[in-house]
Backbone bond lengths (Angstrom), bond angles and torsions (degrees), N, CA, C in turn:
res aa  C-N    CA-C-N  psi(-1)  N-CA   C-N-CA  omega(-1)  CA-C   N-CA-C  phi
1 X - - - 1.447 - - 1.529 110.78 -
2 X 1.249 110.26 -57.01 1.530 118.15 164.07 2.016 131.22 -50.31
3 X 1.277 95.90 6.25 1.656 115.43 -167.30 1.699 83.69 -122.01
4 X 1.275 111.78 -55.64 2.016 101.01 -167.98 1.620 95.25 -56.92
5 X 1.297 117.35 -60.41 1.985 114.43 178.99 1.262 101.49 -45.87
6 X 1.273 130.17 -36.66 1.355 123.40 -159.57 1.792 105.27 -67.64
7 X 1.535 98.04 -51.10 1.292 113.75 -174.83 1.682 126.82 -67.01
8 X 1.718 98.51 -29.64 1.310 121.63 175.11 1.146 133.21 -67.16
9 X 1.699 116.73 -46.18 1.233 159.50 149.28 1.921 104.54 2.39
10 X 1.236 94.70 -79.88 1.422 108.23 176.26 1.699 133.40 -55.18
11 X 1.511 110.36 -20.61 1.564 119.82 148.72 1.159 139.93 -126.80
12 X 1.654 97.01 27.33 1.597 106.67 152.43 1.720 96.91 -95.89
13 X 1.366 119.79 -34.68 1.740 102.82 161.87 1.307 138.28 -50.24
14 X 1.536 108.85 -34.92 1.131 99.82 -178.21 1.424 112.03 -113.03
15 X 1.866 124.43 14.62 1.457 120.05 135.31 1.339 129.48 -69.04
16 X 1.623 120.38 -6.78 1.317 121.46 166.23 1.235 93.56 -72.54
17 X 1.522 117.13 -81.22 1.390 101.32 -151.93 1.667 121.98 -68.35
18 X 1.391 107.88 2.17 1.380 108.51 175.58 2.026 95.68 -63.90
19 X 1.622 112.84 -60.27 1.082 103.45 -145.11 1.759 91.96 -102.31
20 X 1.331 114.12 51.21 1.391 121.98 135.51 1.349 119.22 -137.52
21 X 1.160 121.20 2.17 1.412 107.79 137.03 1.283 135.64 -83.53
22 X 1.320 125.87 -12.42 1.906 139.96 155.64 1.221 96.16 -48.99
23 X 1.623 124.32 -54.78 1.569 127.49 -122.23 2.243 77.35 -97.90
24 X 1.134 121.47 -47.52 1.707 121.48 176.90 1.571 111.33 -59.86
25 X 1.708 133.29 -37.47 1.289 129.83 177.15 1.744 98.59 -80.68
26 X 1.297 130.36 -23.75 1.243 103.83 -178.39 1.923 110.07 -90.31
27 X 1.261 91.74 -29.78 1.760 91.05 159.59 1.566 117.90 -54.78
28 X 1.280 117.38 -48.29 1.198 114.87 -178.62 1.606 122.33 -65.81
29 X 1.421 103.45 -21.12 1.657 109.32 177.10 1.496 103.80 -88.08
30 X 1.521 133.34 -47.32 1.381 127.55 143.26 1.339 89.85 2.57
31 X 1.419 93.35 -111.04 1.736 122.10 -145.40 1.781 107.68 -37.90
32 X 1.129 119.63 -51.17 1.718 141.90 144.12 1.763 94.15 -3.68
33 X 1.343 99.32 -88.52 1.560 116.69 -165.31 2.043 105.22 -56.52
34 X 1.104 106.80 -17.91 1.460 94.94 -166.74 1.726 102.16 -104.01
35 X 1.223 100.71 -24.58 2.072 103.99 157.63 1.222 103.93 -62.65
36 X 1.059 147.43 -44.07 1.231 135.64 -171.55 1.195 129.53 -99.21
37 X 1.918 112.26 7.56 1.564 94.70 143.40 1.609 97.32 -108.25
38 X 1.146 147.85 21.99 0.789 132.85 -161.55 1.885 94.00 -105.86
39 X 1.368 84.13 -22.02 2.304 83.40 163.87 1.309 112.88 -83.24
40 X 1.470 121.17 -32.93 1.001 116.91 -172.27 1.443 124.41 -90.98
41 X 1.415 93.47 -5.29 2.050 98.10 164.75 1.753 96.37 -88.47
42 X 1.517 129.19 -28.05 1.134 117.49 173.04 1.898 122.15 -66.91
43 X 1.140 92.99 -35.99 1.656 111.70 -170.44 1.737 100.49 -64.57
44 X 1.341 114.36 -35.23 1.504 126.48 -165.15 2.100 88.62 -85.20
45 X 1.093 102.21 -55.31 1.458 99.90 -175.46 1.348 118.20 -47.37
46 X 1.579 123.12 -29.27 1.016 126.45 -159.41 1.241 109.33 -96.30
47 X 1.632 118.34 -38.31 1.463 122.51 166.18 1.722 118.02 -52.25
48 X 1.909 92.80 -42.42 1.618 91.60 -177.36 1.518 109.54 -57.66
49 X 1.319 109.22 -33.69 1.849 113.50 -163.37 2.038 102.82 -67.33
50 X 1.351 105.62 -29.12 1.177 111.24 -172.31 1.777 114.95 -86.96
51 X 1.219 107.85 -40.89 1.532 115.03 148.09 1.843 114.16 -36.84
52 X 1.093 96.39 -79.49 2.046 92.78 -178.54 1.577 100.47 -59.43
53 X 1.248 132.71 -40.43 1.629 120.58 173.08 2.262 115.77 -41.83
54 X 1.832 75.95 -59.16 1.791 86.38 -178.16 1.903 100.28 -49.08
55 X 1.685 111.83 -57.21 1.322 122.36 -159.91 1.950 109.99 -46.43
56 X 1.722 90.15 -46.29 1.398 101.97 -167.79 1.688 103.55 -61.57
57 X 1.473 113.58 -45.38 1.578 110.09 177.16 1.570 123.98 -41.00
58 X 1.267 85.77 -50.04 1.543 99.97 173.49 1.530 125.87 -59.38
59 X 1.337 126.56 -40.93 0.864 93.90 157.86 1.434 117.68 -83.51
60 X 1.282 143.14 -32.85 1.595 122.69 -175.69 1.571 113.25 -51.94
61 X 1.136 102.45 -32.99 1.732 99.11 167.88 1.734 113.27 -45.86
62 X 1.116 105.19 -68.37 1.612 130.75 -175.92 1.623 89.31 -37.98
63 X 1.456 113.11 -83.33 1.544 128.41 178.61 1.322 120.30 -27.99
64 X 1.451 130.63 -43.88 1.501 155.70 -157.43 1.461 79.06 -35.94
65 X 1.711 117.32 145.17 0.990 129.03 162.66 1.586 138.14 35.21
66 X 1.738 101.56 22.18 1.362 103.78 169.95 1.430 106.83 -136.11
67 X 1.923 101.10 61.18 1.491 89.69 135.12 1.999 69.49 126.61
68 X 1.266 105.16 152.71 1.733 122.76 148.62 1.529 118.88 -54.66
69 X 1.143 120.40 37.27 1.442 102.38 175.91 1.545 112.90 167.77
70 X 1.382 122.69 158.40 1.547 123.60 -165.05 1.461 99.01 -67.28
71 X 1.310 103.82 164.26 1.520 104.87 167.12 1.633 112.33 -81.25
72 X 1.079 136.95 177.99 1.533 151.77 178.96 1.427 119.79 -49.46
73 X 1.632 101.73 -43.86 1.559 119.42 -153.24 1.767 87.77 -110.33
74 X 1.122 114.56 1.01 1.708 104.19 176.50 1.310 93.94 -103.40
């Protein structure tokens, strides 16, 4: 009994550390993958915010001095 542990011993060690080092690189690619939409829902937000900024100029430009208020068709 003391010869099967004996013999065993050595790849139940290195199935631990096999499958916690799998189990830390796939966490780490996780975490990897979720920064990078998490810029790219920011990166998209920021263009959209700058789009309605540019849009909104445009029309107050257009508007400038004719009158309190948008026209109909804006």
């Amino acid at each position: 009994m003391i010869n099967f542990i004996i013999n065993a011993l050595p790849g139940i060690i290195i199935a631990i550390f096999a499958s916690f080092f799998t189990s830390a690189l796939a966490l780490r690619k996780f975490y990897s993958e979720k920064w990078w939409e998490r810029k790219e829902r920011a990166y998209t937000e920021i263009i959209d915010a700058l789009y309605h900024l540019i849009a909104y100029c445009e029309v107050q430009k257009e508007d400038y001095g004719t009158g309190p208020g948008y026209s109909d068709d804006k």
